[in-house]
LUMSE-783408 format. One record per residue (C-alpha): x, y, z; residue number from 1. Coordinates in steps of 0.02 Angstrom, whole numbers, plus 50000, padded with zeros to 5 digits. Each point is the difference from the previous one (the first is absolute). Layout:
# LUMSE-783408
R      u      v      w    k
R      X      Y      Z  NUM
...
# end
This chain:
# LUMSE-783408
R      u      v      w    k
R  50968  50123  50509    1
R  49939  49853  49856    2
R  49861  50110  49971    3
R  49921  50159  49983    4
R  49900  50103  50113    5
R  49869  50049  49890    6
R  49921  50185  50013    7
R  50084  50003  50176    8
R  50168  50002  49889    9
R  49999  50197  50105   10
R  50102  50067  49857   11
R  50105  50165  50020   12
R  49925  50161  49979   13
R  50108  50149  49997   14
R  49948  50194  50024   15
R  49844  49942  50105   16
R  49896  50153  50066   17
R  49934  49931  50133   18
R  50141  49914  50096   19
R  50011  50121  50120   20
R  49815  49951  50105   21
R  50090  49812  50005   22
R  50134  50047  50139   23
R  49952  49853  50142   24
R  49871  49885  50033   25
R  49895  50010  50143   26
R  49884  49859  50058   27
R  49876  50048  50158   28
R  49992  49833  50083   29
R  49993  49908  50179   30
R  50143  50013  50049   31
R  49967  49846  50110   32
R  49960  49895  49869   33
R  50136  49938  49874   34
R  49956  50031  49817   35
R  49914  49889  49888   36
R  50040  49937  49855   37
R  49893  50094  49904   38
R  50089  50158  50074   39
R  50167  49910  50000   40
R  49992  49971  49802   41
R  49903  50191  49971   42
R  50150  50063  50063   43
R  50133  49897  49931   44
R  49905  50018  49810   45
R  49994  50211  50033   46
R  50194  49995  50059   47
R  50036  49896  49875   48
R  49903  50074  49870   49
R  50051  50200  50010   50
R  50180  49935  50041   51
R  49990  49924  49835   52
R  49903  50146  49896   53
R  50092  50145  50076   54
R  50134  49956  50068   55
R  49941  50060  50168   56
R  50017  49894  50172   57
R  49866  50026  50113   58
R  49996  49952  50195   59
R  49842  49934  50070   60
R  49957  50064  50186   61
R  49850  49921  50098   62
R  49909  50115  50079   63
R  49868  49967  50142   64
R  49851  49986  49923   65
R  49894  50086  50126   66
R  50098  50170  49973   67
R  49896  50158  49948   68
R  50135  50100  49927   69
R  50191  49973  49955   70
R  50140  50099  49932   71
R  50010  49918  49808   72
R  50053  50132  49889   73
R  49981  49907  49835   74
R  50005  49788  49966   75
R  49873  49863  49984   76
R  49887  50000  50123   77
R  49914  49817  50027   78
R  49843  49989  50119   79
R  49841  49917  50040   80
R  49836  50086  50001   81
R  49945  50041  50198   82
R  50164  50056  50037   83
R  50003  50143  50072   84
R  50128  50092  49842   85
R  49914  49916  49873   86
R  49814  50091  50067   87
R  50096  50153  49979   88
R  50052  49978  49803   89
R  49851  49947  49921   90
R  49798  49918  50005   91
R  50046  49815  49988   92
R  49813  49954  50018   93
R  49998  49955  49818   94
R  50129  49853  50017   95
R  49962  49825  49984   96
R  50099  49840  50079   97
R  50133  49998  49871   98
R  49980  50191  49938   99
R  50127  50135  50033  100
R  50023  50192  49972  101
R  50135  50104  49940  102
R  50039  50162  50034  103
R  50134  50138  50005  104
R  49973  50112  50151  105
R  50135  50117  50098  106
R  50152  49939  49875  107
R  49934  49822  50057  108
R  49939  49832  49906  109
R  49876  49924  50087  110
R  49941  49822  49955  111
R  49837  49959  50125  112
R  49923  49846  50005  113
R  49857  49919  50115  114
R  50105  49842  50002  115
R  50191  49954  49958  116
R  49932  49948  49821  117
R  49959  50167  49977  118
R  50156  50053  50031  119
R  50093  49852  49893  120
R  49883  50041  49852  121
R  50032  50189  50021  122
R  50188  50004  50017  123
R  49993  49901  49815  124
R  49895  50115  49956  125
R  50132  50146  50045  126
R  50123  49913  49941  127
R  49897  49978  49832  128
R  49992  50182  49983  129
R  50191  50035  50017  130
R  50073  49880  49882  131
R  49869  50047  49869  132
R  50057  50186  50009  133
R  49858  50044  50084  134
R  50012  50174  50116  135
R  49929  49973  50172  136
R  50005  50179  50069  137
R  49813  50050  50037  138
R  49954  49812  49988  139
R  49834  49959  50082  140
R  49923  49847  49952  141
R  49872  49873  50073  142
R  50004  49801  49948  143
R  49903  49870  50029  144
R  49990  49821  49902  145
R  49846  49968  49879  146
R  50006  49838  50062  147
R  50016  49891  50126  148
R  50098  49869  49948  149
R  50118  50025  49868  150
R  50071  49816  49941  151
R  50127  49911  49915  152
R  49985  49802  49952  153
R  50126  49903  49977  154
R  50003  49837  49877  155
R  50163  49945  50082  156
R  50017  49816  50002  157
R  50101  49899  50137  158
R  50147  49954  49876  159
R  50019  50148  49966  160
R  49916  50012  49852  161
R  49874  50156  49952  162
R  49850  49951  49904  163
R  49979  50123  49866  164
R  50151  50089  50043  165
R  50127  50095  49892  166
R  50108  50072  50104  167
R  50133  49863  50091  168
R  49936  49886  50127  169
R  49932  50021  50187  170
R  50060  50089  50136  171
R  49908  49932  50114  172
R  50008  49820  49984  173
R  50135  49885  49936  174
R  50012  49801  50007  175
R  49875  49981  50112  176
R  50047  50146  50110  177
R  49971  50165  50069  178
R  50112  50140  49968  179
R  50003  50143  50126  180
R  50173  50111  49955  181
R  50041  50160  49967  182
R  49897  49994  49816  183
R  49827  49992  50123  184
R  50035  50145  50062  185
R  50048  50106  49856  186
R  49862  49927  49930  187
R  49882  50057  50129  188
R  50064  50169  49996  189
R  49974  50001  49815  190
R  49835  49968  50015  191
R  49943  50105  50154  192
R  50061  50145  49899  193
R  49854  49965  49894  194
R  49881  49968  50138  195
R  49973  49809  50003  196
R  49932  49940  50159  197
R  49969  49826  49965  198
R  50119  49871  49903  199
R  49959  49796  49931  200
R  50147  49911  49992  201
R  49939  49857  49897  202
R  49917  49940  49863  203
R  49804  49975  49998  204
R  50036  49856  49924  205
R  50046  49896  50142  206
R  50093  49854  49942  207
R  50095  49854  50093  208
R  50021  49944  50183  209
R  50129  50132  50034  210
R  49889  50138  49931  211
R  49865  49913  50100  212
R  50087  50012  50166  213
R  50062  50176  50000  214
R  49884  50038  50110  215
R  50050  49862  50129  216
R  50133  50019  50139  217
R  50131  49923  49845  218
R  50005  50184  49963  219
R  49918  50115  50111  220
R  50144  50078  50094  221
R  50089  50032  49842  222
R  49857  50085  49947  223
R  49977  50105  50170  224
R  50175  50075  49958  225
R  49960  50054  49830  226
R  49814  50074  50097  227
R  50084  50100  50102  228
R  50103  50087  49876  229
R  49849  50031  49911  230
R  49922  50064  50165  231
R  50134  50107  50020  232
R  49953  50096  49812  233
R  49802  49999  50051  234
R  49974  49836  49882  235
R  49909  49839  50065  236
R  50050  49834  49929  237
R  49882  49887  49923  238
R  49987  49819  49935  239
R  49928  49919  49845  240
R  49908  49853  50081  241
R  49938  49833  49918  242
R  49820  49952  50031  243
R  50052  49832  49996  244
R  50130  50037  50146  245
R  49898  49885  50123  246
R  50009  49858  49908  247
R  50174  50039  49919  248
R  50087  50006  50159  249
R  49848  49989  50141  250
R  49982  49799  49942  251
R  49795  50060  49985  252
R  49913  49906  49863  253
R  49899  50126  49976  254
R  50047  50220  49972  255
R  49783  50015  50032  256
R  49975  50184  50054  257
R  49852  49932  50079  258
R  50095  49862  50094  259
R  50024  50051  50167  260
R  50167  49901  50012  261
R  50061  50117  49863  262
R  49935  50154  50076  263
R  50085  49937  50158  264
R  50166  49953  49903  265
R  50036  50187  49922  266
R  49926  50056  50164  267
R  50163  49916  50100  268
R  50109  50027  49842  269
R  49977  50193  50003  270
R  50004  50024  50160  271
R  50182  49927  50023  272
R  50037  50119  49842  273
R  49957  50131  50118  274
R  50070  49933  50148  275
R  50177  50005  49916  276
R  49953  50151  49890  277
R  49893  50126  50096  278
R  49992  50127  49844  279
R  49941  49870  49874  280
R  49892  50085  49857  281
R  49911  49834  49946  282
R  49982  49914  49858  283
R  49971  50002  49797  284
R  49901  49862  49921  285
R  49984  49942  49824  286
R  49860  49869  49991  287
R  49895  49891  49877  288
R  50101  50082  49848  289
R  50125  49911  49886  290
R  50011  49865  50098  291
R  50006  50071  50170  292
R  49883  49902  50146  293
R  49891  50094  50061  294
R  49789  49999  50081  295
R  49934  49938  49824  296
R  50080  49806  50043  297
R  49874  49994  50121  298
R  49853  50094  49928  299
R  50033  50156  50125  300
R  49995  50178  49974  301
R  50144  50114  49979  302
R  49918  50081  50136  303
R  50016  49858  50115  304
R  50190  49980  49952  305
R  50034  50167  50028  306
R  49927  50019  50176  307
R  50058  49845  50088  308
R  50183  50087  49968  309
R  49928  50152  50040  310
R  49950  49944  50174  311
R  50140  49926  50026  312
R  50097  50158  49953  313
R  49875  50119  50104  314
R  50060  49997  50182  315
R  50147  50074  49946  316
R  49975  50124  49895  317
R  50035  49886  49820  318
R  49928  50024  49857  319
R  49951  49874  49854  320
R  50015  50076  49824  321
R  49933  49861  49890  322
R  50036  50014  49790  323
R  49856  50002  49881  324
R  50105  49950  49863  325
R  49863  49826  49982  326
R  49971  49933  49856  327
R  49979  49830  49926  328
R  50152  49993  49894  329
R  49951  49859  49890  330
R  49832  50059  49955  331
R  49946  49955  49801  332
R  50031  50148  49895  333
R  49888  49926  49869  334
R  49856  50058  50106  335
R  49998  50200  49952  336
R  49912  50035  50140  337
R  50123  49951  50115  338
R  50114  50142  50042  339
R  50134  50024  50121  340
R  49976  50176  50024  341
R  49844  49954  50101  342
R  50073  49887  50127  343
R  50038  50118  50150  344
R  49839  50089  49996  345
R  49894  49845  49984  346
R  50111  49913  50142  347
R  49986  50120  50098  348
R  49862  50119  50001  349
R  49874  49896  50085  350
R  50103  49994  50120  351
R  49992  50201  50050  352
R  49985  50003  50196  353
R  50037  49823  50038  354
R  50197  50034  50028  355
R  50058  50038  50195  356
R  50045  50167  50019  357
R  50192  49955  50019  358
R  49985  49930  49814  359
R  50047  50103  49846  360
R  49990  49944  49834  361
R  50124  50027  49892  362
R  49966  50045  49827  363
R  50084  50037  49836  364
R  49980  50127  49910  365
R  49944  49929  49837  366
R  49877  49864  49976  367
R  50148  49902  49912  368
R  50161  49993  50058  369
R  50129  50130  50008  370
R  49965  50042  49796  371
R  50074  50166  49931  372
R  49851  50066  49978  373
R  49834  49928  50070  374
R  49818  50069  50072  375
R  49999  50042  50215  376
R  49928  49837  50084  377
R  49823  50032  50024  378
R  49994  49916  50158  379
R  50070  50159  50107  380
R  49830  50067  49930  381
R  49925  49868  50058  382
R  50041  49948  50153  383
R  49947  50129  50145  384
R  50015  49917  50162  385
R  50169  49925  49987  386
R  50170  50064  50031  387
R  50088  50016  49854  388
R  50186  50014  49917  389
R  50051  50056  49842  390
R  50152  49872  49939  391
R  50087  50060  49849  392
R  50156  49893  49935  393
R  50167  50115  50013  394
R  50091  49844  49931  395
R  49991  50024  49797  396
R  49915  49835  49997  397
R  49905  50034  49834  398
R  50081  50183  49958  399
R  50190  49945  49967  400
R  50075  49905  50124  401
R  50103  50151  50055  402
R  50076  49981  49837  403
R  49927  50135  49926  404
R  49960  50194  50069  405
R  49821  49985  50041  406
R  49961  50143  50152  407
R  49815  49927  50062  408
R  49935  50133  50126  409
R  49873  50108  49845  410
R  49921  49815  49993  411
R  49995  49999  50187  412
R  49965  50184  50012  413
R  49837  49942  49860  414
R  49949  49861  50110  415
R  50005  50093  50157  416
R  49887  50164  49923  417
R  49884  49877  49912  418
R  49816  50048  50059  419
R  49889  49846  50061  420
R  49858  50091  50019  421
R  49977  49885  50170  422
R  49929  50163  50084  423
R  49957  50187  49927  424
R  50152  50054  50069  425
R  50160  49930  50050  426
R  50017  49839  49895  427
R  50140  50006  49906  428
R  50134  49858  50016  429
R  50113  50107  50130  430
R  49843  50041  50104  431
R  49957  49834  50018  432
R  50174  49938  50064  433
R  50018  50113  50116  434
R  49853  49981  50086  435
R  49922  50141  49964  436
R  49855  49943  49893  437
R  49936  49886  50143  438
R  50096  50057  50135  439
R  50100  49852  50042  440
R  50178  49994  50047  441
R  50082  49832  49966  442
R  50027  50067  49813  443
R  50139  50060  49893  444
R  50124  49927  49852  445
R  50110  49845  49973  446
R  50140  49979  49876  447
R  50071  49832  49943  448
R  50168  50071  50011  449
R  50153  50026  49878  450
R  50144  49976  50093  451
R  50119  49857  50009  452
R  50186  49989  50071  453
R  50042  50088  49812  454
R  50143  50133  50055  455
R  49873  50126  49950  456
R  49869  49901  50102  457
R  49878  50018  49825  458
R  50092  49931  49860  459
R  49980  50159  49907  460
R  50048  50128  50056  461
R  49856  50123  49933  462
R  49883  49852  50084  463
R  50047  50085  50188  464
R  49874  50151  49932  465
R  49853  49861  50004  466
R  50049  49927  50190  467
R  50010  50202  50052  468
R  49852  50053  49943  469
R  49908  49860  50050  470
R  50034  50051  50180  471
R  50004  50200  49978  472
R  49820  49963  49898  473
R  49918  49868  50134  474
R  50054  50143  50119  475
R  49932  50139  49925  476
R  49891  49955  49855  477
R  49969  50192  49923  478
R  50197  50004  49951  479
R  50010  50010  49822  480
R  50109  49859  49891  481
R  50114  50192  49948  482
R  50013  50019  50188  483
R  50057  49822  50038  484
R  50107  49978  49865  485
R  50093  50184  50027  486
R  50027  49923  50185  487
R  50082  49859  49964  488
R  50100  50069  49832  489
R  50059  50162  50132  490
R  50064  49864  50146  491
R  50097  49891  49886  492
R  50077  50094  49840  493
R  50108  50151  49997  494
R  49908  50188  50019  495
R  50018  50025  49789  496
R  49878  50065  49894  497
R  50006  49862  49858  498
R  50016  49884  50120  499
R  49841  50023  50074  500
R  49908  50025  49846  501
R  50061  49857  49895  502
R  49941  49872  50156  503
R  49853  50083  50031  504
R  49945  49979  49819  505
R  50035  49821  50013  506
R  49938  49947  50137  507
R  49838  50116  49965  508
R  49967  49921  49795  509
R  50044  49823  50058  510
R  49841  49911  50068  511
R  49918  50081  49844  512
R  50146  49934  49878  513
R  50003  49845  50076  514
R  49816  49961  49960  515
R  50016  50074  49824  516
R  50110  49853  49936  517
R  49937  49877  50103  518
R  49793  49987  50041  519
R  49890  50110  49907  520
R  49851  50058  50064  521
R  49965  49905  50137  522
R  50025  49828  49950  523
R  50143  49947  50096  524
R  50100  49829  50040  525
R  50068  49960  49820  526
R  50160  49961  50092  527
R  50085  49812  50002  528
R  49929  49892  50138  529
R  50060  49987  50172  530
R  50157  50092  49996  531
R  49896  50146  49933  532
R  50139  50093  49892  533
R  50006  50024  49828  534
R  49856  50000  49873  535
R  49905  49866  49961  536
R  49839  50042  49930  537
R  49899  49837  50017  538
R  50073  49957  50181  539
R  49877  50037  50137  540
R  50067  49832  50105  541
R  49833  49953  50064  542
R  49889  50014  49820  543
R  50040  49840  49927  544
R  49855  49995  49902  545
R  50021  50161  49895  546
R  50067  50191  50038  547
R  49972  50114  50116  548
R  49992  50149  49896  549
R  49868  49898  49888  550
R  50078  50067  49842  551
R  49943  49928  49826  552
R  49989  50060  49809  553
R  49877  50138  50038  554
R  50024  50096  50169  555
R  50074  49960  50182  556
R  49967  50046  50182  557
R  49875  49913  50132  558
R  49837  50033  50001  559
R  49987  50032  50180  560
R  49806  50095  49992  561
R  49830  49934  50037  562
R  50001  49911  49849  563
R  50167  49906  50043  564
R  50083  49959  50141  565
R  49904  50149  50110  566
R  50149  50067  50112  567
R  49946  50173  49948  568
R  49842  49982  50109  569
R  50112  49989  50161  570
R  50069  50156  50008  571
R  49851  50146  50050  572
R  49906  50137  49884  573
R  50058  50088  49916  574
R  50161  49901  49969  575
R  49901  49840  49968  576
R  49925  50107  49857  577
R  50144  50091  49940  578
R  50105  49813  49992  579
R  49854  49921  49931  580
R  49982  50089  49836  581
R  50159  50003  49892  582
R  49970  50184  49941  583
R  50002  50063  50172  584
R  50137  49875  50074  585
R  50177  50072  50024  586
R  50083  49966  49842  587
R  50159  49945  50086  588
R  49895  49858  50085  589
R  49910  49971  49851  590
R  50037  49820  49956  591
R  49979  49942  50189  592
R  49821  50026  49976  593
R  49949  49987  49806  594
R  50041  49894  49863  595
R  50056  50105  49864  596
R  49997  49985  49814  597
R  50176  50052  49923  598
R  49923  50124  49893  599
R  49916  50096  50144  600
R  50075  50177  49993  601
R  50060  50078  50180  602
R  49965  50172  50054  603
R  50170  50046  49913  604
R  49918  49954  49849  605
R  50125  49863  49960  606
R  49934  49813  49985  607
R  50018  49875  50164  608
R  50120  49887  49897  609
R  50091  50168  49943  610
R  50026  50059  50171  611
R  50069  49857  50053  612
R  50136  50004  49865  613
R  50035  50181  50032  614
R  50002  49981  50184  615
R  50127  49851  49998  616
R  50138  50113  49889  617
R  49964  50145  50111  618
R  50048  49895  50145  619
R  50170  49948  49935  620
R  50048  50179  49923  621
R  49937  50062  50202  622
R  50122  49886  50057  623
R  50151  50046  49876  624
R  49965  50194  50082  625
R  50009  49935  50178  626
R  50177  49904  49930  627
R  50051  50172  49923  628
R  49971  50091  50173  629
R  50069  49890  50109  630
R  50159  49978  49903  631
R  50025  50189  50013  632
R  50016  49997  50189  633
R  50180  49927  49960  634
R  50107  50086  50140  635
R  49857  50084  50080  636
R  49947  49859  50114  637
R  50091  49865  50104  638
R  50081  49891  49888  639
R  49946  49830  50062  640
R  49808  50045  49985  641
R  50025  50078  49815  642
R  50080  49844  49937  643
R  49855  49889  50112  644
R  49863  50085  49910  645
R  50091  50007  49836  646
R  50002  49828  49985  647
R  49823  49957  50068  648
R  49934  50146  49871  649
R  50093  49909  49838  650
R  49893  49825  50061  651
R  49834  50104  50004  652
R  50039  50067  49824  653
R  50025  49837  49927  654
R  49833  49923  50101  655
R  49915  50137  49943  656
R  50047  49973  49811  657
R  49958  49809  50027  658
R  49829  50056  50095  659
R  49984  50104  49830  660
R  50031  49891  49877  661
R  49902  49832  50079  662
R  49841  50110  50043  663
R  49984  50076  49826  664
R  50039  49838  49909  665
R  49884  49910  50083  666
R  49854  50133  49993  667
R  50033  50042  49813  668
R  49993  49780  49979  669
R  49834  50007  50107  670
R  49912  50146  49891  671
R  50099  50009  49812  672
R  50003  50171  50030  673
R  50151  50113  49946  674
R  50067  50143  50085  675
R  49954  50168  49912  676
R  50150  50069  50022  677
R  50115  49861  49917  678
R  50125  49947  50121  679
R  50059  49818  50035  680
R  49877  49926  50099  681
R  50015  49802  49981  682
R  50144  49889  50045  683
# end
């Protein structure tokens, strides 16, 4: 194999306690009907997978579904609720479409679902449990996904190419082509484990004829085959679509929403998608941003481009999701009311209401863009009759580069627990995107993914934890980033104490370390221009008329309150409040909202400029420890991953000593101050 399988590596476990309940499978089926493929792959992943574990090889029988009793001693036992065995084990009522239970009853393991992606989702599940350690005698447990839709998006380019990838190139797409081999389906397995449902193969940025066209006949049968092993692990395939598509390869003049030759156009276009592709999830667009066409061209609403997609999507079951990354990238920064951060919520807010109901907007979870450390949009407290989709950037666009260790799911966990305030009860980010706040269910999560055809799909290897727990956190959003990261540590790595530990404290300090030497306090950017890697503490790429941190010879930060740029005002009381006043606003978000002279002490009682010195050597020495840990898993782990993650840890040492060294020349240059505690500070 020329590359790894992940956390379905199904590692070895001796002494297990459990092994006896996992004699045979048994699957109560039709027996007129031939299996699926959903069934066919549950069974060859749980063969496969306890073969592999404990060294056990199981038989699967097919048993007529519409039996009321049977013989089975002790086994799996795989079943659909309204069978007549399955009413006997347990009250399914509780299950939703893709939900499952499992439960030990009679020396059995029963894994119930209402539908065959119950089942799928619940054999990872008990596969999970095994090759973590877990015991499953007495097991009784209930799932059902947060949310509905649980994406990845892909910035895979036709040639190949991944834009803002780090971790290889595609494995999709190559020259011009489609690639449908045995790497789609390992890679669909991978990610079923985790509970994605819906996958975008290519970049929102939709670039060049062939891009274009990928949704003409040029490339729909190629496609179908890579849909249908998707279908066959419960995940629908969707496209990233140009808006300009109708005049790009339609020969319109015109991409008008309101044009009823357009309308008719993506009308015929989508419905020979379907024709060819039955399953077809629909598609992702990125419009009127950085260059993208989009509605604005022709003074239309992003409304109006959204729903003349949307209708054409409807009939059969499609869905739009439509990006509120918008902003005008080549606004005057001179102007200091002008302010990115306000862009989604004053595009789209008047627009609450106005979207079909197939549309979901899909919305990042920062007012920015992807930062280490930024505010929760305050458009998902805004917006309340709208679908909506929490997109958070897996790919270490701004945090690294899967370079360096930085594990992001406590910022996601923070995002998704923030309170809105929208209603009394219920508002916090995970309510909302769920559908619970508003009761809606075209909701859920979206990842710009990780992955490229790296051997360990991620570049770094400790950069797999962030593509997990995307999935196991858009599935259930309560798990803890401990319970996540113990997962994913407990499926790859040896059973050994120190093991465990030292990678746990890693992955656990590293989103934290990772901001210390690099942004304090909110700022953010402060990295070289469009490559995005490496400090550079003047080079936001769009500002060309001063900086985006607005540092001078007294203070820094952006004055983002009433009296500046008034973003603070979006978001609703008492967090408008609480932002807008710098003695109540969270410190580590501090310099997002207020300028702040350098002599202002912090609630640690050290001075703003101090704290940034201090923070920026704690960062490096945090780094040297995770060095010092790693290194003393020599012989404890797989040898190919120690010396992987050895090097990419030396590289973050030495960017984090240049990160160090350029932020507190330049600050200690910008204020004259000296650090109190005497160390070298300018280069």
């Amino acid at each position: 194999m020329s590359y790894s399988q992940c956390w379905l590596v199904y590692n070895s476990i001796d002494n297990y306690k459990d092994k006896d309940l996992l004699t045979d499978l048994h699957i109560y089926y039709e027996k007129d009907n031939a299996l699926s493929n959903i069934m066919n792959n549950i069974i060859k992943e749980l063969t496969q997978g306890l073969n592999s574990i404990l060294n056990i090889k199981i038989s699967a029988n097919i048993i007529d579904g519409k039996e009321t009793s049977s013989s089975i001693k002790s086994g799996i036992v795989l079943g659909l609720t309204g069978q007549n065995v399955i009413n006997d084990i347990a009250d399914t009522e509780q299950l939703t479409e893709e939900g499952y239970l499992l439960k030990e009853a009679n020396q059995c393991i029963y894994i119930i679902g209402k539908t065959e992606k119950g089942l799928l989702y619940g054999a990872f599940d008990l596969l999970r449990r095994i090759a973590t350690g877990e015991g499953i005698r007495g097991l009784k447990v209930i799932e059902n996904p947060k949310n509905t839709l649980r994406m990845l998006n892909h910035w895979d380019n036709m040639d190949g190419s991944i834009e803002r990838g780090y971790s290889g190139e595609s494995f999709f797409m190559k020259k011009e082509e489609i690639l449908v081999n045995q790497r789609t389906i390992d890679y669909a397995r991978i990610v079923a484990s985790i509970g994605i449902n819906c996958v975008v193969i290519n970049n929102v940025n939709v670039r060049g004829s062939a891009a274009t066209g990928l949704i003409t006949d040029r490339y729909l049968n190629k496609l179908k085959e890579m849909a249908e092993i998707f279908e066959g692990y419960g995940i629908k395939l969707y496209l990233s679509a140009n808006f300009a598509a109708p005049m790009e390869i339609g020969g319109y003049k015109t991409a008008d929403p309101l044009d009823q030759g357009v309308a008719d156009w993506w009308k015929e276009c989508v419905q020979n998608i379907y024709k060819i592709i039955p399953g077809f999830g629909g598609f992702l667009i990125k419009a009127d941003s950085e260059g993208r066409p989009g509605p604005f061209t022709y003074n239309r609403t992003h409304a109006d481009g959204a729903n003349v997609l949307a209708r054409a999507l409807k009939p059969f079951g499609g869905l739009l999701v439509w990006r509120c990354f918008v902003y005008n990238c080549q606004q005057d920064w001179r102007d200091y009311k002008t302010d990115r951060a306000r862009a989604a919520y004053d595009n789209f807010m008047g627009l609450d209401g106005k979207f079909d109901d197939n549309v979901i907007l899909q919305i990042k979870n920062g007012p920015m863009d992807f930062q280490v450390r930024e505010p929760v949009t305050p458009l998902f407290g805004g917006l309340k009759n709208t679908n909506m989709i929490l997109e958070v950037q897996a790919a270490q666009e701004y945090t690294g580069q899967q370079k360096h260790v930085c594990y992001l799911i406590p910022m996601w966990k923070e995002v998704l627990e923030f309170n809105t305030y929208a209603k009394e009860t219920n508002a916090t980010i995970a309510d909302i995107v769920s559908g619970k706040t508003y009761n809606q269910t075209h909701t859920g999560m979206a990842a710009v993914s990780n992955t490229g055809d790296d051997f360990n799909w991620t570049g770094h290897d400790l950069a797999g934890a962030n593509l997990y727990g995307f999935g196991r956190l858009s599935w259930n959003t309560e798990l803890s980033s401990e319970q996540i990261a113990a997962e994913w540590i407990k499926q790859i790595f040896p059973h050994k104490d120190k093991v465990y530990k030292a990678i746990m404290d890693i992955l656990m300090g590293s989103w934290h370390t990772y901001e210390k030497y690099t942004s304090p306090l909110g700022i953010g950017w402060m990295v070289n221009p469009n490559h995005h890697y490496g400090p550079n503490v003047d080079g936001y790429e769009y500002d060309r008329w001063g900086t985006y941190h607005r540092a001078n010879r007294n203070g820094m930060g952006v004055d983002r309150t009433k009296a500046g740029t008034g973003y603070a005002s979006q978001y609703n009381e008492p967090n408008a409040s609480m932002y807008e006043q710098k003695e109540t606003c969270p410190e580590e978000l501090l310099l997002f909202f207020h300028y702040i002279p350098y002599d202002y002490k912090l609630k640690s009682g050290v001075t703003l400029i101090q704290h940034i010195y201090d923070t920026h050597f704690e960062g490096v020495q945090e780094v040297e420890k995770m060095v010092e840990e790693w290194n003393g898993l020599e012989g404890l782990i797989p040898e190919d991953i120690f010396q992987r993650v050895q090097k990419r840890l030396t590289i973050q040492l030495e960017s984090a000593k240049e990160w160090r060294d350029r932020i507190n020349t330049y600050f200690y240059r910008k204020s004259g101050v000296d650090d109190a505690k005497k160390r070298k500070i300018y280069y």
